[in-house]
C-alpha positions in Angstrom: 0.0 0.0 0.0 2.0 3.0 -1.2 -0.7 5.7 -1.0 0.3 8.9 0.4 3.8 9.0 -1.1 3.4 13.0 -0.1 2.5 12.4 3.0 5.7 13.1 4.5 6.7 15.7 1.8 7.2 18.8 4.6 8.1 16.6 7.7 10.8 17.7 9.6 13.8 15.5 9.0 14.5 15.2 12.8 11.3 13.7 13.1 12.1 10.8 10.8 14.0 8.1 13.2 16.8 7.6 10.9 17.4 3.7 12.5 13.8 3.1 11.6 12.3 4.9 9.0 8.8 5.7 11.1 8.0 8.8 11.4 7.7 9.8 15.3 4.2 12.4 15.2 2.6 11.1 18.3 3.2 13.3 21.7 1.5 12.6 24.9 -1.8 13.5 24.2 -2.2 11.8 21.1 -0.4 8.7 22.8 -3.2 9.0 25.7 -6.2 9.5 23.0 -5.1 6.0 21.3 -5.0 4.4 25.0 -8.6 6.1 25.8 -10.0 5.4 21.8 -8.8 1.4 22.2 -10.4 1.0 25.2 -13.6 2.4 25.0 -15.9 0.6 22.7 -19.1 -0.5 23.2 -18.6 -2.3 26.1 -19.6 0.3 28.9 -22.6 0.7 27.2 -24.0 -3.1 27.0 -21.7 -5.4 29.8 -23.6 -4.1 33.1 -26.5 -6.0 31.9 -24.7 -9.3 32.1 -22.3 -8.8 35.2 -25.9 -7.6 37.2 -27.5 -11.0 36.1 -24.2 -13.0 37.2 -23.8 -11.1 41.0 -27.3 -9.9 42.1 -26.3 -6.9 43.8 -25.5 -3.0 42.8 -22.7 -2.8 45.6 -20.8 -5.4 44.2 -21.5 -4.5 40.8 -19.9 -1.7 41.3 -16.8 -3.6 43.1 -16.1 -5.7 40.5 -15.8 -2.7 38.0 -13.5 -1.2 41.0 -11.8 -4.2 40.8 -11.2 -3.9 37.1 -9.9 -0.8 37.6 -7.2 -2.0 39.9 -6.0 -4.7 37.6 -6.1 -2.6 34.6 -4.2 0.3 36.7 -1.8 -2.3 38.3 -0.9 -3.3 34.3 -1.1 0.0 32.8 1.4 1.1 35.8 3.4 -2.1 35.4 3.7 -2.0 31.6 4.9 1.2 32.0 8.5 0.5 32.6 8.7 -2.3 30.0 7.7 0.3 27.1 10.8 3.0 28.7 13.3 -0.1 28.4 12.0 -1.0 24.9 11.0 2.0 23.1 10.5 0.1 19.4 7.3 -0.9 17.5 6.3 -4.3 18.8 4.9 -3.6 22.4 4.3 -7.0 24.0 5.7 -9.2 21.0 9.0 -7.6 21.9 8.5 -7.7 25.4 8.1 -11.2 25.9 10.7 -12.1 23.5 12.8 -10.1 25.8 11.7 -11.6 28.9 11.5 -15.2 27.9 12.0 -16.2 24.5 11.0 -15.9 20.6 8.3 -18.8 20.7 6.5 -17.0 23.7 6.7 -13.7 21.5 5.4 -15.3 18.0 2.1 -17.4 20.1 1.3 -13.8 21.5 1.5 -12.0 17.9 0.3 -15.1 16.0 -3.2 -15.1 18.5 -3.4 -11.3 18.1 -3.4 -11.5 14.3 -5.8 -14.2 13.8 -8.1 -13.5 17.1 -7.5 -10.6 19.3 -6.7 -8.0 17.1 -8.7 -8.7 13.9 -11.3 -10.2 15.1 -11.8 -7.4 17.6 -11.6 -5.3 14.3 -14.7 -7.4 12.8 -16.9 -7.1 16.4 -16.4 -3.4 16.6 -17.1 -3.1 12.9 -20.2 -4.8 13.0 -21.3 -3.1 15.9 -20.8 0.0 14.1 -23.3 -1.3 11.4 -25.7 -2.4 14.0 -26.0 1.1 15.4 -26.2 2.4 11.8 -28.9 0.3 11.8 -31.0 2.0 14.7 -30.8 5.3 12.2 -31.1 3.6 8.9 -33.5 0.2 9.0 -32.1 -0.8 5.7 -29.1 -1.6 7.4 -29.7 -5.3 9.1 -27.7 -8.4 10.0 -31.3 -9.6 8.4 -31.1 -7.6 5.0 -29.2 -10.2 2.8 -27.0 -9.1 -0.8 -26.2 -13.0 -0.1 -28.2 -15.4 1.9 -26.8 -17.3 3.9 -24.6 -20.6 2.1 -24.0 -23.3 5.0 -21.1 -24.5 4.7 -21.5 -27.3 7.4 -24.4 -28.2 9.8 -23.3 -25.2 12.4 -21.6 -22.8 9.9 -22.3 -20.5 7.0 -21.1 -17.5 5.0 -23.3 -14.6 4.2 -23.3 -11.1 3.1 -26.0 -8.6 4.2 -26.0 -4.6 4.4 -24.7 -4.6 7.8 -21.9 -6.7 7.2 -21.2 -4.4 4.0 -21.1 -1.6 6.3 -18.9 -3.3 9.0 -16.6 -4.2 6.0 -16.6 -0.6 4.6 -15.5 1.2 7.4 -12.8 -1.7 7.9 -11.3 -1.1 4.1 -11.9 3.0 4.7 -9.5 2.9 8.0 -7.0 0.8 6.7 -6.9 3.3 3.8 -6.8 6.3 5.6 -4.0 4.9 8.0 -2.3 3.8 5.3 -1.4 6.9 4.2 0.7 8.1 7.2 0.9 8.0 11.1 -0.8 11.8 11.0 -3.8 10.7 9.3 -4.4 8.4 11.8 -3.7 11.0 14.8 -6.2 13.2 13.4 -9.0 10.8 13.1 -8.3 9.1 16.6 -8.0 12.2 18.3 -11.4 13.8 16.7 -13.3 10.6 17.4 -11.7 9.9 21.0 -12.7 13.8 22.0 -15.8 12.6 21.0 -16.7 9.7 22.4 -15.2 10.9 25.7 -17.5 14.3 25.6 -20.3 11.8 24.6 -20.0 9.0 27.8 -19.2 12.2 30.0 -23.1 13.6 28.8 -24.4 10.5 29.3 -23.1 10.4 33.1 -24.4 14.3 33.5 -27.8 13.0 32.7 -28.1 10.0 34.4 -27.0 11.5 37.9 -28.7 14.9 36.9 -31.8 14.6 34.9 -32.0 10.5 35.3 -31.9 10.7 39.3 -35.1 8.8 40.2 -35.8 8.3 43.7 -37.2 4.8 42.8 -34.3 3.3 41.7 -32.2 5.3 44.2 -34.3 3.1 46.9 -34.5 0.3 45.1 -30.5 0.1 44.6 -28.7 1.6 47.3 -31.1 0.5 50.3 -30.4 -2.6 49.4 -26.6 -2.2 48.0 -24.8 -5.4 49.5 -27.0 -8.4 49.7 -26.9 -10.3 46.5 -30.6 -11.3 44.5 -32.4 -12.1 41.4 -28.9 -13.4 40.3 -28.1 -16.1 37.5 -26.0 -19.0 39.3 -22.6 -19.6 37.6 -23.0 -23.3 38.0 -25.9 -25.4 39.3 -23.7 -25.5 42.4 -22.0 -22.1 42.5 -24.4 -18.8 42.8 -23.4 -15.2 44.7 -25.4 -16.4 47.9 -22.2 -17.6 49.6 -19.0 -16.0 49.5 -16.9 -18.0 47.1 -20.0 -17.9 44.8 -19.9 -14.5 44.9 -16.0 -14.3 44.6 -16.3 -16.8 41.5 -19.5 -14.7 39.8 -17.0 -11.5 40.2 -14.2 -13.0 38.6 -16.3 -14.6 35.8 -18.0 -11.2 35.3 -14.7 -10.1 34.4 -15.0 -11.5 30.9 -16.9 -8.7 30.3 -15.7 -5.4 32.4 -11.8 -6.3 32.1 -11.8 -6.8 28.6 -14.5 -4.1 27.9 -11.3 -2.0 28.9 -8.6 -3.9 27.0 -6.0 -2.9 24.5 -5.2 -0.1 26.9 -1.4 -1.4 25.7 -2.3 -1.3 21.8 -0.1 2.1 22.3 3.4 0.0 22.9 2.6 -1.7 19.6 3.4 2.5 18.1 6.5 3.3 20.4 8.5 3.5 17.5 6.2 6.4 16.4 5.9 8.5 19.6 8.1 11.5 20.3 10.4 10.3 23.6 8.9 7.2 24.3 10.5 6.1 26.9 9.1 9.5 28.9 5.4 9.5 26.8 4.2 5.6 26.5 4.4 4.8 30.6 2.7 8.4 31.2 0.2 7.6 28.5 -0.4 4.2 29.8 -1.3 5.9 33.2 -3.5 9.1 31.8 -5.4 6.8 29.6 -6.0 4.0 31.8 -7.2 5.8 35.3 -9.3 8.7 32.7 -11.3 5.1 31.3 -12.0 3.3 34.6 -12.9 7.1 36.0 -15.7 7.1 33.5 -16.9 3.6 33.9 -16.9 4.0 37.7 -19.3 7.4 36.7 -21.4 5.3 34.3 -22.4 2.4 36.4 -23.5 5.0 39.1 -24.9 6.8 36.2 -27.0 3.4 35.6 -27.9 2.5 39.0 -28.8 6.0 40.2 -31.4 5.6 36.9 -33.2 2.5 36.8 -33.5 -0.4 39.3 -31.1 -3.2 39.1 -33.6 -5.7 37.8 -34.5 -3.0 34.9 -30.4 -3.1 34.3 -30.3 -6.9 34.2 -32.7 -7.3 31.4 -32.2 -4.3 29.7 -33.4 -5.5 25.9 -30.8 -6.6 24.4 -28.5 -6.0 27.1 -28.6 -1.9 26.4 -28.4 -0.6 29.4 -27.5 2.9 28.1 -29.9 3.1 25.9 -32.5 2.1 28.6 -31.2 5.0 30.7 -32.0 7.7 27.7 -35.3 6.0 27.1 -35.8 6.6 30.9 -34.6 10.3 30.5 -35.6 10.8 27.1 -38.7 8.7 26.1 -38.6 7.9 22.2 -35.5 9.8 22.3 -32.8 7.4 23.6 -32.4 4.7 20.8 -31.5 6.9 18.3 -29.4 9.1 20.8 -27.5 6.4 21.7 -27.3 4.8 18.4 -25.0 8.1 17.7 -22.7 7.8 20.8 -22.1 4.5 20.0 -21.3 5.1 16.4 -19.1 7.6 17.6 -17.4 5.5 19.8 -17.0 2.4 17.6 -15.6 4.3 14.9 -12.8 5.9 16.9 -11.8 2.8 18.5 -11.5 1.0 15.3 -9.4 3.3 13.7 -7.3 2.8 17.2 -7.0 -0.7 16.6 -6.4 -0.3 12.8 -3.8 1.8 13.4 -1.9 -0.3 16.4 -1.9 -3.8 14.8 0.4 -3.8 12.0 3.4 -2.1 14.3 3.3 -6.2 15.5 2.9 -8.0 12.6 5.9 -5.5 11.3 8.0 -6.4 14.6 7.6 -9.5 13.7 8.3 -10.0 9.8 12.1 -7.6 11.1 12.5 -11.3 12.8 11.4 -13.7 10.3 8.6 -14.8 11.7 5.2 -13.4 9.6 5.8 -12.7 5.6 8.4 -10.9 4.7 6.7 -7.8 2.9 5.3 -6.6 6.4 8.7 -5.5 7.6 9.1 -3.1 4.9 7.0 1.1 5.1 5.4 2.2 2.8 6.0 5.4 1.1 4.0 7.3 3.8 6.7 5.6 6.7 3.9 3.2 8.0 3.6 -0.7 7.4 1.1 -0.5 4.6 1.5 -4.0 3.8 0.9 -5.1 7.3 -2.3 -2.8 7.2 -3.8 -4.4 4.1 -2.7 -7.7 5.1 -5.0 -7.3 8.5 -7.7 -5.1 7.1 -8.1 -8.1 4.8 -8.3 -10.9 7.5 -10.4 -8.6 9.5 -13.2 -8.2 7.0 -12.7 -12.2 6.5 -13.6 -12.7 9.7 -17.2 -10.5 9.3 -18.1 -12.9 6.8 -18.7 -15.5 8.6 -21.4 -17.3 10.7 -22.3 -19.6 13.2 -25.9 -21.3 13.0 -28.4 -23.1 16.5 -30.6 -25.6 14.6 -32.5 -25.5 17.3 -33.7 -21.5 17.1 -32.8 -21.3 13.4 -30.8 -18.1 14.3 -27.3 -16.8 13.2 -24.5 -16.0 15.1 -21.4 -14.6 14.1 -18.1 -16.8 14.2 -15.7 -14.3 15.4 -17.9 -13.7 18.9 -16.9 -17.2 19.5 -13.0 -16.8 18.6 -13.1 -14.2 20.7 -14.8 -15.7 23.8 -12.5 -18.4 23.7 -9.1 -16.3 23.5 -10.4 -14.2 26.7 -8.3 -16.4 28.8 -5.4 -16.8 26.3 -5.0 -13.4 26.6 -5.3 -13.3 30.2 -2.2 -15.5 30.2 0.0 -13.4 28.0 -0.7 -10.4 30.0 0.3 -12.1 33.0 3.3 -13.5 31.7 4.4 -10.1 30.1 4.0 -8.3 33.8 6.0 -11.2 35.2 8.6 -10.1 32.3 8.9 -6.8 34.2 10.0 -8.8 37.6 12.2 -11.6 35.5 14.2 -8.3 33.7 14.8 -6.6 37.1 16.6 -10.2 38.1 18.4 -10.9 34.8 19.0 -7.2 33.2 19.5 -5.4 36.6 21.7 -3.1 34.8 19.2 -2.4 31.6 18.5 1.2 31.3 14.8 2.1 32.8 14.2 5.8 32.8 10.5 4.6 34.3 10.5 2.0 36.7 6.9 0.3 37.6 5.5 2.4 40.4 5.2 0.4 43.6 6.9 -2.3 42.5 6.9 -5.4 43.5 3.6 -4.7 45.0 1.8 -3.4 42.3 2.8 -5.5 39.5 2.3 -8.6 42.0 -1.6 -7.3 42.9 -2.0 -7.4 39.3 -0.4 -11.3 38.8 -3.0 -12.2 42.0 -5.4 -10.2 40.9 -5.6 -11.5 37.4 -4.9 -15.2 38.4 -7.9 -15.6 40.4 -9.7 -14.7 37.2 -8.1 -16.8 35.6 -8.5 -19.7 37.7 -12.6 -19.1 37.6 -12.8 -18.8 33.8 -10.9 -22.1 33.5 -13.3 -23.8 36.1 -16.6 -22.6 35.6 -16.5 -21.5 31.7 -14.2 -24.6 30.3 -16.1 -24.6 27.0 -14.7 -20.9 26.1 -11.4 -21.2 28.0 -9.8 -24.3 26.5 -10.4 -23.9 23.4 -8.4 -20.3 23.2 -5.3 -22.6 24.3 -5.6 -24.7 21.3 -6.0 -21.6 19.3 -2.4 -20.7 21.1 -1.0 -23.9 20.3 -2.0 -24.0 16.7 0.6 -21.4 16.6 3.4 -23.7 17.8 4.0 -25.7 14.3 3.8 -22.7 12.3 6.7 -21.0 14.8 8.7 -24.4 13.8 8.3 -23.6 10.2 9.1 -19.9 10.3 12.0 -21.0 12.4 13.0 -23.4 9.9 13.1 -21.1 7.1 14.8 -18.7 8.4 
């Protein structure tokens, strides 16, 4: 992809790292606006439903978002000194090279090519469309250019207006980032400022002009004890305490990855102005701005409508039932448009982060070999095409219940089951940060991990007992990530072998 060969026509020759090639246009608050972009989504907006149905109770709703937003601090924090050691495209591909080995680093960046980063990609995507949808009814995962061809008894490929949409916008972003690092600054920053102005007018209503003394009664005098609550298994429920431990730590398949990627921003250190200074303060603006907000908008919710209104929100839209609350007739299509807004800027954040791997990794042999070269514009256009083409792939297609004769969509289910994959290489990479200290003592660290050990061991904990609960009360989406993980082994073998 050599379009915008002018791009970089009046840049300032110091700005061009001469060892590299990329140009470095990203300063602090464009760094924090891809950290905040990444990690809001449409998560915030739709999760609460779910983790109110698991634990039964507004107080500990709100602690396990808390609890989120220690973990995700902890990392962001923790991270932070791994990024001012290794200030080079790559993020945590290079970081767990570093730490343990090459194979450790190619299974990350081989399950973040062909799950976590594409096929987040397609999900945001076709969320985008959805909410299109709200605004435009012609747009529908229902409104076929190609009916659905099964392709097996549970699968089939289809094409319909929202998919066309989701697939657009995927093919427009790769474009427009493919034409230089300040094209993408500009459209991450507009949409970020957006969507934060957005989520901060949805908390001003709900705890200004949503305030209803109803739900204020209903929720907080009665914050604590558990109720109404879905049993994570036919043993295990939030009654008792370890039930209510496990449905937290469960429930954290959906808050702790609704504020993921927060590190997408390592994978661009070779394009940030002093890295080593910008990516850990970055990591830490970004992060604690995000959970602020989320704390804001579950209070928002709760201070709204009654927790059983929250847990079966239609179609888990909890914001939305909070406008329609405020606004009646009003809040679908009002937050059709925040969501838009927000979908949009965090695809272009995860479009634009990507390809900084896959690039890492072709300068080591291992991916094809065109993705370690830049582009005319001083970005890795190949690696962008390359992953805007896998990502609309993975739109295309669908998973099919005999039983209900409905459709699903395949990449939902890729990315279930890499929840806990990815759990595992986060919490390998912030061992990384204590295995360095003991076997680089003398590596250069102008950050070091604030409150360390502690911190980065409240995260390994933290995120471990997650871990533990995902693997033993939701086997059928945890194991299978593994073997996603280990598919990458023989391919590692053969990239090994040919270089």
């Amino acid at each position: 992809m050599d379009s915008g060969a002018n791009t970089n026509a009046n840049m300032p020759e110091e700005a061009i790292d001469r060892e590299t090639g990329f140009v470095r246009e990203l300063g602090l608050f464009d760094s924090a606006m891809v950290v905040i972009g990444v990690m809001i989504g449409s998560g915030i907006f739709i999760v609460p439903a779910d983790m109110a149905r698991n634990i039964g109770s507004p107080g500990w709703l709100m602690a396990a978002w808390a609890f989120t937003g220690v973990l995700t601090i902890a990392a962001a924090l923790s991270y932070g000194e791994l990024a001012s050691m290794m200030p080079r495209a790559g993020g945590m591909y290079v970081y767990l090279r570093e730490a343990f080995s090459p194979v450790w680093g190619f299974l990350y960046g081989w399950t973040l090519f062909t799950v976590i980063q594409t096929g987040t990609i397609a999900a945001v995507a076709v969320a985008f469309a959805r909410f299109s949808g709200v605004l435009w009814p012609s747009i529908s995962e229902q409104r076929y250019l190609i009916a659905p061809i099964h392709l097996a008894q549970r699968y089939a490929i289809s094409l319909s207006t929202a998919q066309l949409i989701a697939i657009f916008v995927i093919a427009l972003l790769t474009w427009s980032n493919s034409r230089g690092i300040h094209y993408g600054k500009l459209v991450q920053n507009l949409f970020t400022s957006a969507k934060i102005a957005a989520l901060a007018a949805l908390i001003v209503l709900g705890l200004l002009w949503g305030w209803s003394s109803t739900a204020v009664h209903s929720n907080f005098g009665n914050f604590w004890a558990p109720h109404d609550f879905n049993p994570i298994t036919s043993s295990v429920n939030a009654a008792t305490a370890f039930g209510l431990f496990a449905a937290i730590c469960v429930s954290q398949s959906g808050s702790l990855f609704s504020a993921d990627s927060w590190h997408d921003i390592t994978f661009a250190s070779g394009e940030v102005r002093n890295p080593s200074w910008t990516v850990p303060r970055a990591l830490a603006l970004g992060t604690i701005t995000v959970i602020v907000l989320y704390l804001l908008a579950n209070l928002a919710y709760l201070v709204t409508l009654p927790l059983s209104v929250i847990q079966h929100a239609p179609a888990d839209r909890v914001a939305t039932a909070m406008l329609e609350h405020i606004f009646p007739g009003w809040g679908s299509p009002l937050m059709a448009i925040a969501i838009m807004i927000s979908t949009f800027g965090c695809i272009n954040s995860l479009v634009l982060a990507g390809p900084r791997v896959y690039y890492s990794m072709a300068e080591d042999g291992l991916f094809l070999k065109p993705a370690a070269k830049l582009n005319r514009a001083r970005v890795p256009g190949w690696s962008l095409l390359v992953q805007g083409i896998w990502s609309a792939a993975l739109v295309l297609p669908r998973t099919y219940n005999s039983t209900t004769r409905e459709y699903g969509n395949l990449y939902s289910n890729l990315l279930d089951y890499v929840i806990s994959a990815a759990l595992i290489f986060y919490i390998l990479t912030i061992i990384g940060v204590i295995r360095l200290r003991r076997i680089r003592p003398d590596a250069i660290r102008p950050y070091r991990a604030w409150g360390y050990p502690v911190v980065p061991l409240v995260y390994i904990a933290g995120a471990g007992a997650v871990l533990f609960c995902l693997f033993a009360f939701r086997p059928a989406t945890t194991w299978p990530g593994l073997l996603i993980v280990l598919c990458g082994v023989p391919v590692y073998a053969v990239s090994r072998r040919r270089r």
